[in-house]
C-alpha positions as CSV (number, residue, x, y, z in Angstrom):
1,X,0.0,0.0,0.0
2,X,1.3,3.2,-0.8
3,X,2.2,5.8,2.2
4,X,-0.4,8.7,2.4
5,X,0.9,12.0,4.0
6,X,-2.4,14.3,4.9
7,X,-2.0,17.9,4.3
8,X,-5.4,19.7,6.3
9,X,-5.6,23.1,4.2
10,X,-7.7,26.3,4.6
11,X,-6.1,28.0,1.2
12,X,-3.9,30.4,3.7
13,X,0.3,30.9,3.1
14,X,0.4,28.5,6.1
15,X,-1.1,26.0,4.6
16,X,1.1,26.0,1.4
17,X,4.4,25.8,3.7
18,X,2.7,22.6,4.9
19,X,1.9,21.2,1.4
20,X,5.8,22.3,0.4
21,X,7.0,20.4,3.0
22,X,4.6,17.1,2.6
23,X,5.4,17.5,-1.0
24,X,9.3,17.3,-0.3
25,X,9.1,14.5,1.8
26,X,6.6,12.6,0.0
27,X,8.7,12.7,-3.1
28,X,11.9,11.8,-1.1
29,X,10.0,8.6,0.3
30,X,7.3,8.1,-2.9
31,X,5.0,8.9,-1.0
32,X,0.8,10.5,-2.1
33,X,-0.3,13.4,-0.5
34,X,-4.0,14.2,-0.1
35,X,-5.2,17.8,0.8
36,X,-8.1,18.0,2.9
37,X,-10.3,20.9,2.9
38,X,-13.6,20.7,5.7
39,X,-16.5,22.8,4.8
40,X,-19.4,23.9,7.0
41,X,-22.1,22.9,4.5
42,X,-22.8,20.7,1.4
43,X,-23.3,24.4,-0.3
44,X,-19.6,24.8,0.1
45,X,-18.6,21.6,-1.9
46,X,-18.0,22.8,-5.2
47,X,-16.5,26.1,-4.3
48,X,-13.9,24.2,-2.2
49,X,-13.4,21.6,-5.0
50,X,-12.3,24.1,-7.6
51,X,-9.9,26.0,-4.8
52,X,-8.4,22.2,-4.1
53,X,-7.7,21.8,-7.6
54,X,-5.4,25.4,-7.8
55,X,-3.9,24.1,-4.6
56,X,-2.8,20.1,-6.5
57,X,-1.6,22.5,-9.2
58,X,0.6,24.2,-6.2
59,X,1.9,21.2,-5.0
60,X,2.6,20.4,-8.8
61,X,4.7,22.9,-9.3
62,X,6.8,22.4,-6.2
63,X,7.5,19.2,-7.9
64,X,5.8,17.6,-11.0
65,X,6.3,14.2,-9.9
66,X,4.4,13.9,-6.5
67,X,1.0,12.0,-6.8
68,X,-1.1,14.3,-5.4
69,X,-5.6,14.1,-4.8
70,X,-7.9,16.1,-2.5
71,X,-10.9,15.3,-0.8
72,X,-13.9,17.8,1.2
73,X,-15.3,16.7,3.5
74,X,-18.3,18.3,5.6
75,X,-18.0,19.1,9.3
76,X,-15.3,20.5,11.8
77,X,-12.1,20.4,10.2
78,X,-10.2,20.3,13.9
79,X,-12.7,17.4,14.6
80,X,-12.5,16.0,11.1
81,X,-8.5,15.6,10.6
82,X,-8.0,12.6,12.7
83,X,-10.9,10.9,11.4
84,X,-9.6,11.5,7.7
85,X,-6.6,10.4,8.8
86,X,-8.3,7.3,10.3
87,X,-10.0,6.0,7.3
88,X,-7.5,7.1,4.7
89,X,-4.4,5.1,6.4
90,X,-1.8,8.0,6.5
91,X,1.6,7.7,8.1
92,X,1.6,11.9,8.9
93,X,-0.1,15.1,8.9
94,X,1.6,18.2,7.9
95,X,-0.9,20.9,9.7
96,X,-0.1,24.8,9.2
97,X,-0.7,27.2,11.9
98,X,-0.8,31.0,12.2
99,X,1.8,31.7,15.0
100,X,0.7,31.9,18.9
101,X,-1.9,34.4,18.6
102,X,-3.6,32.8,15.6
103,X,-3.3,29.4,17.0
104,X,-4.9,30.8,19.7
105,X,-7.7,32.5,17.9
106,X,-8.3,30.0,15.3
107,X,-8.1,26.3,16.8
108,X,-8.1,26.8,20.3
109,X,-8.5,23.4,22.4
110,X,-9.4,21.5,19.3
111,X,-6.2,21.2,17.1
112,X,-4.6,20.7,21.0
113,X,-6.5,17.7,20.8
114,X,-6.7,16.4,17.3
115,X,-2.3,15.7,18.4
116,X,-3.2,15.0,21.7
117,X,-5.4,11.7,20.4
118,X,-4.1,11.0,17.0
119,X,-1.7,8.1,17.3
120,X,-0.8,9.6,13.7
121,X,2.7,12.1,14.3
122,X,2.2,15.9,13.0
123,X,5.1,18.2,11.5
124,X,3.2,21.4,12.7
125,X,4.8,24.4,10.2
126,X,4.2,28.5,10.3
127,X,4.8,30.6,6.9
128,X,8.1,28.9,6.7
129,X,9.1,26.8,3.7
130,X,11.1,23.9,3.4
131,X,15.0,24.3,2.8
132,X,16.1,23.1,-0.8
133,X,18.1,20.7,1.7
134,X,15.7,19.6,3.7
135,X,15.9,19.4,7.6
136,X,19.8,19.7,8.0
137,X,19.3,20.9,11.8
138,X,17.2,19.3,14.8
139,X,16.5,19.8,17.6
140,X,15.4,16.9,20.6
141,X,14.4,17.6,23.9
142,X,15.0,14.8,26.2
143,X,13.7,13.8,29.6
144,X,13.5,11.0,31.7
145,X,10.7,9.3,29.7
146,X,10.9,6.0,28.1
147,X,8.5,7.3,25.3
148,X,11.4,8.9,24.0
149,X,12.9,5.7,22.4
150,X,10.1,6.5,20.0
151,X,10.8,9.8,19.3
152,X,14.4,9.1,18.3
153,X,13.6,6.3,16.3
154,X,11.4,8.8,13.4
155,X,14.3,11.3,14.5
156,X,17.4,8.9,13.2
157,X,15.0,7.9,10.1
158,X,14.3,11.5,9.2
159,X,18.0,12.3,9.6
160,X,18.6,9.4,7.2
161,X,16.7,11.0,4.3
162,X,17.8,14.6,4.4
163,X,21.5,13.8,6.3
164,X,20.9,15.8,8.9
165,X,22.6,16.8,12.3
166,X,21.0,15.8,15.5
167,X,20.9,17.8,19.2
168,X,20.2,16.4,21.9
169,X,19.4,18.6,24.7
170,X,18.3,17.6,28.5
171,X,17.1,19.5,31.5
172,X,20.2,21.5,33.6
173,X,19.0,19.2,37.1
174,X,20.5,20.0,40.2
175,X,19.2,16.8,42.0
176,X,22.1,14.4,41.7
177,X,19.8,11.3,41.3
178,X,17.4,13.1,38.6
179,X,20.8,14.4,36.9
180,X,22.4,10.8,36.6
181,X,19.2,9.6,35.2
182,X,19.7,12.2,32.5
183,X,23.1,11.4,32.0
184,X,22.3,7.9,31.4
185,X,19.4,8.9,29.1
186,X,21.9,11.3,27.2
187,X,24.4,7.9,27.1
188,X,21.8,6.2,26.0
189,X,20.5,8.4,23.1
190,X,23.8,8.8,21.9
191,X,24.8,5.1,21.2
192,X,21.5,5.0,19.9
193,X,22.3,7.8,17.5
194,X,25.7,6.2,17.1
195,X,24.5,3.0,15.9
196,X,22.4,4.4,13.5
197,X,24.9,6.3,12.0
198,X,23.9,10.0,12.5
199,X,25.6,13.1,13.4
200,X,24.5,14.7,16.5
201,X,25.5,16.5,19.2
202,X,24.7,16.7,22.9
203,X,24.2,19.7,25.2
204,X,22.6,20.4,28.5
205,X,20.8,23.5,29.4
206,X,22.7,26.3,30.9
207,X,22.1,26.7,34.4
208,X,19.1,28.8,35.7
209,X,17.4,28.5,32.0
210,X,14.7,25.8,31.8
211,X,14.3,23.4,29.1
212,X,12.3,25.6,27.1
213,X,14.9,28.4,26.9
214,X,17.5,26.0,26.3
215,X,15.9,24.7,23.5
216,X,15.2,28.0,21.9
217,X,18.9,29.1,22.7
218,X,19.7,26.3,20.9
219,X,17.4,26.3,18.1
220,X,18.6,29.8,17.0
221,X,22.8,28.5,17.8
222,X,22.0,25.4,15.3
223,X,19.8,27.1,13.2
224,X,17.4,24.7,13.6
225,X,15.0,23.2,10.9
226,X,12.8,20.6,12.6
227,X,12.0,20.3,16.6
228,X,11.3,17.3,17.8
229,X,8.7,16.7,20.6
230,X,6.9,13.5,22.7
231,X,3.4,14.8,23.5
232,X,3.3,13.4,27.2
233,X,0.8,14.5,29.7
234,X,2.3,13.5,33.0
235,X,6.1,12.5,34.3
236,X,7.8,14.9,31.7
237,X,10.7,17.1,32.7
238,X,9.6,18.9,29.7
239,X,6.1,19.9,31.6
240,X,2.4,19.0,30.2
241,X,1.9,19.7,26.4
242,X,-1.7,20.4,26.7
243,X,-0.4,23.7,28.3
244,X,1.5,26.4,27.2
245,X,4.7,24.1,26.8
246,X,3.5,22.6,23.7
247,X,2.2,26.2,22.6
248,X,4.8,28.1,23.1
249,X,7.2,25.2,20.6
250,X,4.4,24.8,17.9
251,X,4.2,28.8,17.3
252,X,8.0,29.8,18.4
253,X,8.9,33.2,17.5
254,X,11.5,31.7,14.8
255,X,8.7,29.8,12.9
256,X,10.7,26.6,13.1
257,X,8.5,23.8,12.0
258,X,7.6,20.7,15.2
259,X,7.6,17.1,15.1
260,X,4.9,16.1,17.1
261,X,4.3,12.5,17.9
262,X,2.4,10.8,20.5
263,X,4.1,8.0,22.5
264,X,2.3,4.5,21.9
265,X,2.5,1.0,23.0
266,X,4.7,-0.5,20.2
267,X,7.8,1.6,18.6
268,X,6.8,4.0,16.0
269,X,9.6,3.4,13.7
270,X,8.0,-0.7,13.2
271,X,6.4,0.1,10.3
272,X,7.1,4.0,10.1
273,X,6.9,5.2,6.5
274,X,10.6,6.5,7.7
275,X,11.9,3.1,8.2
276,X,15.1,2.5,5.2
């Protein structure tokens, strides 16, 4: 079966950075990307079916030889995207946002939930487009959670495709056992890394910063391309990303697009579209 990507589009310059980018992967792992467009009524239909087809000409001309459909569908689109998701089979949603006041403003609670219970990972983007190169740079928060074996598994795949550099970056912990827990984690990760033959780097926040800082600090130092985050909502170093955590990453000032995956029973890389 071929790998769908799902690209959930309202026709704004958001949602084209999240077509560019689900067109650049999807031709790096031949891969079909379906826009989705969610209308209010059944009036809408044909309106939103001739504004799909200028956007699979878009998505054409980033590269002529993605396969590329759309579908409307009638409802809630923040209510609507994991259920698309659902019955179409896709491996990942590219989603656009608007930046911390319009994610505010225009999906609230709901698009915090559509990543909170899809067990489908998001690359959530701003107006920012893809590199030519792909993601060279990223950035991975770590904490003490075993969830992040996951996380680094569609990290070291990812980093595979477009060659990139990986940083590792962990909580600056003053209690010595939580700090040797961390340092094992950070051991851990790195022969991980290691073994799958990718470039990264390791680096603990500076002292009296939290993780959040650090990893902004660190994004801009880097020149980040991708952030990587675990959605977990209880034991994370990281905090709860229901809150303004996960906010704050998705619509960072520097418009760098987020990796957000959900932590589930089995590892996500069994399986992964990502897997070589």
């Amino acid at each position: 079966m071929k790998t769908k990507l799902l690209v959930p589009t309202d026709f704004t310059n958001e949602a084209h950075s999240a077509i560019q980018h689900a067109v650049k992967l999807g031709v790096i792992i031949q891969a079909e990307v379906i826009l989705l467009n969610v209308v209010k009524e059944k009036n809408d239909i044909s309106n939103a079916t001739a504004k799909l087809a200028d956007e699979e000409k878009w998505a054409k001309s980033i590269n002529e030889n993605i396969e590329v459909r759309s579908i409307v569908r009638v409802g809630n689109i923040f209510d609507d995207i994991g259920d698309a998701a659902s019955e179409l089979g896709v491996s990942m949603i590219f989603m656009g946002t608007h930046g911390a006041s319009g994610w505010q403003k225009i999906t609230g609670s709901y698009a915090l939930k559509v990543i909170t219970n899809s067990s489908v990972p998001f690359i959530v983007v701003q107006d920012q487009l893809m590199n030519d190169t792909g993601y060279d740079s990223i950035v991975v928060p770590l904490d003490l959670n075993n969830e992040t074996k996951q996380k680094l598994e569609m990290v070291a795949n990812i980093a595979h495709y477009f060659d990139s550099e990986v940083h590792l970056i962990t909580p600056n912990e003053s209690d010595e056992f939580l700090s040797n827990k961390l340092k094992a984690n950070r051991i851990w990760a790195a022969k991980y890394l290691k073994g799958k033959k990718v470039k990264f780097t390791t680096q603990i926040v500076d002292e009296g910063d939290n993780l959040l800082e650090g990893v902004f600090k660190l994004s801009a130092k880097v020149e980040a391309d991708l952030i990587a985050i675990m959605n977990l909502q209880k034991n994370s170093l990281m905090g709860i990303l229901g809150s303004s955590y996960q906010q704050e990453i998705i619509a960072n000032k520097a418009k760098i697009p987020v990796l957000c995956l959900n932590p589930l029973k089995s590892t996500i890389a069994s399986g992964s579209i990502l897997v070589r």
